[in-house]
N, C-alpha and C positions, 0 to 999 in steps of 0.2 A: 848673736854675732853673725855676721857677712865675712864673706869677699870678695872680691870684684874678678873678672876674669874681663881682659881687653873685648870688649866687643862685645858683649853681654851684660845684661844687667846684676848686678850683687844678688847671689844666692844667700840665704840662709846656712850657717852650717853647724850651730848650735846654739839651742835656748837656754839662756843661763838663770838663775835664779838665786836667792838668799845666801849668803855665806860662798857664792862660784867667786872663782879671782878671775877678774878680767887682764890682762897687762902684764908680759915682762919683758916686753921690748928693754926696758932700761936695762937690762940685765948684759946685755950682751951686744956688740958694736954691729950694723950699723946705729942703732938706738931707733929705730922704725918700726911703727906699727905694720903691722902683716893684716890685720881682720879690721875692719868694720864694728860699730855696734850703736845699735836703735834701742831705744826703749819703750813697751807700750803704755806706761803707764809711772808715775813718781819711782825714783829709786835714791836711795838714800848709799853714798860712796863713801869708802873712803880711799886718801890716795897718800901715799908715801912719799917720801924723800928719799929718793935712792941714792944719792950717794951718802945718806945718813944712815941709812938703812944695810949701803956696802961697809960703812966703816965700823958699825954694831958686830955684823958678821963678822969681818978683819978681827977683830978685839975681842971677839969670843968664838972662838971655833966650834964649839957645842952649837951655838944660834947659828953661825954661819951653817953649819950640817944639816941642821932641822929646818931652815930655812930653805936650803936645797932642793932637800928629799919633797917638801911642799911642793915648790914649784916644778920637781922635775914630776908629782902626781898629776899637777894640771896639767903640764907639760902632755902628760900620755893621754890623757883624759883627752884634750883638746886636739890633739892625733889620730884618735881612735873614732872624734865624733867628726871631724871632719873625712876620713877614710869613707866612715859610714854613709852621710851624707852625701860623700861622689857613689859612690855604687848605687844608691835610691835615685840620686838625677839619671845617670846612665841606663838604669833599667827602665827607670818612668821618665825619659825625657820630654813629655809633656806638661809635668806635676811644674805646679808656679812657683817663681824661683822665692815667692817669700813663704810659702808654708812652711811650718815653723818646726825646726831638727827636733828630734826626739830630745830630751832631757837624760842627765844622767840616771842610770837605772830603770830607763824607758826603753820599752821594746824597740828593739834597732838601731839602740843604742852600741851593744856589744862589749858592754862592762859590767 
């Protein structure tokens, strides 16, 4: 995953991999993506219906919960490696903006 900052080229700010959730702009208005995302290689997705997917949650509030608590995990997940990520550009402001963020439970990662 990228993000672009005006006047600079899209950093890196996390490598995702197998089972990572990309995506929950839907979730919440304005309904816009915030990051970027390349791939180096085939990836096989999948992608939901969210408002099929809000009215699952609506009609069952057990899924809506668990559903939640998922997303507010990536949520932190994707907080914490972007956090990370600005402190590594800040301190090696030389390092090229695509090498590639640590992975979860990678050193400097911070989870």
């Amino acid at each position: 995953m990228d993000a672009a900052l005006p006047g600079h080229d899209p950093f890196v700010v996390q490598t995702l991999g197998p089972g990572d959730l990309l995506g929950w702009s839907w979730l919440v208005p304005p309904y816009r993506w915030h990051f970027g995302a390349v791939t180096t290689e085939p990836v096989e997705a999948i992608e939901f219906d969210a408002d099929r997917l809000a009215d699952i949650a609506d009609a069952d509030p057990k899924f809506g919960y668990t559903l939640t608590l998922l997303l507010f995990e990536a949520l932190v997940e994707r907080l914490q490696a972007t956090r990370a990520r600005l402190l590594n550009l800040y301190r090696n402001p030389g390092e090229a903006a695509t090498t590639a963020a640590p992975r979860r439970g990678e050193s400097g990662g911070g989870w």
